[in-house]
C-alpha positions as CSV (number, residue, x, y, z in Angstrom):
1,X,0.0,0.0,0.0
2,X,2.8,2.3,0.6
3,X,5.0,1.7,-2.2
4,X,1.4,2.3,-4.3
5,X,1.1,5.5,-3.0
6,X,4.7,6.4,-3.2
7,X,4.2,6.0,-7.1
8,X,1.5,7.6,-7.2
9,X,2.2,11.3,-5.6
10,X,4.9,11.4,-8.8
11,X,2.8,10.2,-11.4
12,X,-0.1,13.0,-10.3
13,X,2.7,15.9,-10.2
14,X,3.8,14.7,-13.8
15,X,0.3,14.8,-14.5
16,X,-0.2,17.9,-13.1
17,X,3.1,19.7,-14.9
18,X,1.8,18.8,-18.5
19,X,-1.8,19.8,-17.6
20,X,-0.2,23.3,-16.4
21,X,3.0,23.9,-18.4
22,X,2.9,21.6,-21.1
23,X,-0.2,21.4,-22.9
24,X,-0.9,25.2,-22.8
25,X,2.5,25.9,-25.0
26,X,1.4,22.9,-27.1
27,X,-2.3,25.1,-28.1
28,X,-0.6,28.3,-28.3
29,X,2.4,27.1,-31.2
30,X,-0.7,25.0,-33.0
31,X,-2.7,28.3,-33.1
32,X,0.8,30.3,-34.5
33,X,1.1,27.8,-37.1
34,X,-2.6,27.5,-38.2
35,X,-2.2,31.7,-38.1
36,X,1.0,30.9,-40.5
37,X,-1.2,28.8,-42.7
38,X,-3.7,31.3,-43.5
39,X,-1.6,34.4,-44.1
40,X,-2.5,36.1,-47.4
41,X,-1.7,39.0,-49.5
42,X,-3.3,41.9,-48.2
43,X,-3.4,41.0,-44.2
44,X,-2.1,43.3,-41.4
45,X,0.4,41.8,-39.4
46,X,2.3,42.1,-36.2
47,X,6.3,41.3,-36.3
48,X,8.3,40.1,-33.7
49,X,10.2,43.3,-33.6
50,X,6.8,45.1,-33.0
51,X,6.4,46.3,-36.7
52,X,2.8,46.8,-38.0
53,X,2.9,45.9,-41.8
54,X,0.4,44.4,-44.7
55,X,1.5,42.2,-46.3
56,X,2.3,42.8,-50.0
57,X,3.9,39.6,-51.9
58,X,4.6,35.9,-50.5
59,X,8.0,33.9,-51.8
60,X,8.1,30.3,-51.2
61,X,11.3,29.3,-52.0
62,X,11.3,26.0,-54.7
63,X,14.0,24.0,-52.2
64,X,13.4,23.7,-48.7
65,X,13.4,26.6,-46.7
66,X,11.6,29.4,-45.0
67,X,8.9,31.1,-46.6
68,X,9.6,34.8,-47.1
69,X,7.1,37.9,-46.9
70,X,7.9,41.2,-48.4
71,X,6.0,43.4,-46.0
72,X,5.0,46.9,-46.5
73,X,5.6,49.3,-43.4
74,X,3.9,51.9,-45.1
75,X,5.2,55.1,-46.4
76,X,6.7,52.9,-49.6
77,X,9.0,51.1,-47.1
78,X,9.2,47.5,-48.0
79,X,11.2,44.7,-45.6
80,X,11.8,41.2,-46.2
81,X,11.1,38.8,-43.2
82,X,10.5,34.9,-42.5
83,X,7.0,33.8,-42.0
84,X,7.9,32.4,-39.1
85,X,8.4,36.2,-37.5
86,X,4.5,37.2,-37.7
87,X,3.1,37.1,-34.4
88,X,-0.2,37.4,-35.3
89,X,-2.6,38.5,-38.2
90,X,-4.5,41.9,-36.9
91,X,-7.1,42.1,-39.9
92,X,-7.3,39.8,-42.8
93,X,-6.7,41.6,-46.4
94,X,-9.0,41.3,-49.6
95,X,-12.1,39.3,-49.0
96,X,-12.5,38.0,-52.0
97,X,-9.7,35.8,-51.8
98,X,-11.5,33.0,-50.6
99,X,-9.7,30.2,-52.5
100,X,-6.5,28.9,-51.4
101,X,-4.0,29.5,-54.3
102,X,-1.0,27.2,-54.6
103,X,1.3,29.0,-52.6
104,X,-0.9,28.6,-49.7
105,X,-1.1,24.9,-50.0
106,X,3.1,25.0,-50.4
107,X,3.2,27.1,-47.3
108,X,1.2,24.4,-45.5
109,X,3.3,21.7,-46.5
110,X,6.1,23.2,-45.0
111,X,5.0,24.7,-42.1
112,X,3.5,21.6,-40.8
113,X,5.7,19.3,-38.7
């Protein structure tokens, strides 16, 4: 009876650590990398760095490799940056985009593990 319980108090702590640590940075990168899959043309998006930009052209590269977004800061100042450095989508761009064109689909294919 003892030995049961001294296996259980470290199996409900291990329990307890993914339930509080674990599982909530597992739902926050799947929700990054769903936002990654549904960038378009036209969205406004937050950087890392803090930079408010739409997005104006996507470049997926033909050989493995990060997906590059030439964004537009505004005032005709245009940066390059990895997909991977959007934080988050702040309104989606033209509406009538509602088809997923082939870049999307090659975006998915390598932004999903």
């Amino acid at each position: 009876m003892i030995l049961l319980l001294a296996l259980a108090y470290p199996a409900t702590i291990a329990v307890l650590f993914y339930l509080a640590f674990l599982r909530p940075v597992q739902q926050q990168q799947k929700k990054q990398r769903e936002q990654l899959l549904s960038l378009r043309v036209g969205d406004e998006v937050l950087t890392q760095a803090g930079f408010l930009a739409v997005i104006k052209e996507v470049r997926v590269p033909e050989e493995p490799g990060p997906t590059i977004l030439i964004l537009d800061l505004g005032g005709g100042t245009e940066v390059r940056a990895v997909a991977s450095a959007i934080v988050q989508r702040l309104s989606p761009g033209m509406a009538g985009e509602s088809a997923a064109r082939p870049e999307q689909q090659e975006i998915r294919e390598r932004v999903s593990p």
